[in-house]
C-alpha positions, -999 to +999 in steps of 0.1 A: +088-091-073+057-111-085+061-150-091+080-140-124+105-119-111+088-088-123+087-059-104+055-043-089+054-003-076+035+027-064+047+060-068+034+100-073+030+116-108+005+143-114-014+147-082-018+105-078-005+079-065-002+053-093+009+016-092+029+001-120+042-032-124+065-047-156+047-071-180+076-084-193+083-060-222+063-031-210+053-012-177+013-011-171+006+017-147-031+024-133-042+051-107-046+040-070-057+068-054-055+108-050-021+123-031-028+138+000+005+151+019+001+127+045+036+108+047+047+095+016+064+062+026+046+033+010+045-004+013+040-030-012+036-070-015+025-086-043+009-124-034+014-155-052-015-150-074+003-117-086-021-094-069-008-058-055-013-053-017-002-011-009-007+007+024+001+042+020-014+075+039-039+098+039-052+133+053-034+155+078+009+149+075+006+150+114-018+131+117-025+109+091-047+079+082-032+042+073-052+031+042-047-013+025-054-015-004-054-049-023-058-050-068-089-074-068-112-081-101-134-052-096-103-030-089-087-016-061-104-026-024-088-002+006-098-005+040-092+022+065-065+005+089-054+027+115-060+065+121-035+087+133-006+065+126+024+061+109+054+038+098+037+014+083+048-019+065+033-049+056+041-086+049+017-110+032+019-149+046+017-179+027-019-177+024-018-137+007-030-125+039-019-088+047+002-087+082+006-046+087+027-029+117+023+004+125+032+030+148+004+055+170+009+090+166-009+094+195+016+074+222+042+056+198+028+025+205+038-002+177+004-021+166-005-050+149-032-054+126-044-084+097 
């Protein structure tokens, strides 16, 4: 929920994975980025200026990729987190930075990243 109350969301229709979020009397969906069968869980935060922060996956379902992404003025900014990973989540502090955990595929280490 954003400092409204309104709720924020990514989910998969035709082929992408879309985020959507209520403005009050209407939903406002935009593409956020192509579906690739990597996992499908997703995590999102919205900060205190109302901005979207998603991590979601990428590439090979084995193996896949953790990509951030954060809404900005130009659009949607994603950084390449972790490769080979999975279980991600992520918090945002008080500030609107992005706190993610994840898990290695490699040797199911639990990481740390910001």
């Amino acid at each position: 929920l954003d400092q409204h109350d309104l709720p924020h969301m990514v989910y998969l229709a035709d082929g992408l994975w879309k985020y959507a979020h209520l403005d009050s009397a209407q939903w406002e969906t935009e593409p956020l980025a192509p579906f690739t069968p990597a996992r499908s869980r997703l995590a999102v935060a919205v900060d205190q200026a109302d901005r979207p922060h998603v991590v979601y996956y990428v590439g090979d379902p084995w193996k896949p990729d953790v990509i951030y992404a954060r809404r900005g003025a130009q659009g949607w900014e994603t950084t390449q987190v972790a490769q080979m990973a999975s279980s991600a989540d992520l918090a945002l502090d008080q500030a609107g930075n992005p706190h993610l955990i994840y898990r290695s595929v490699a040797n199911a280490d639990l990481l740390y990243a910001r």
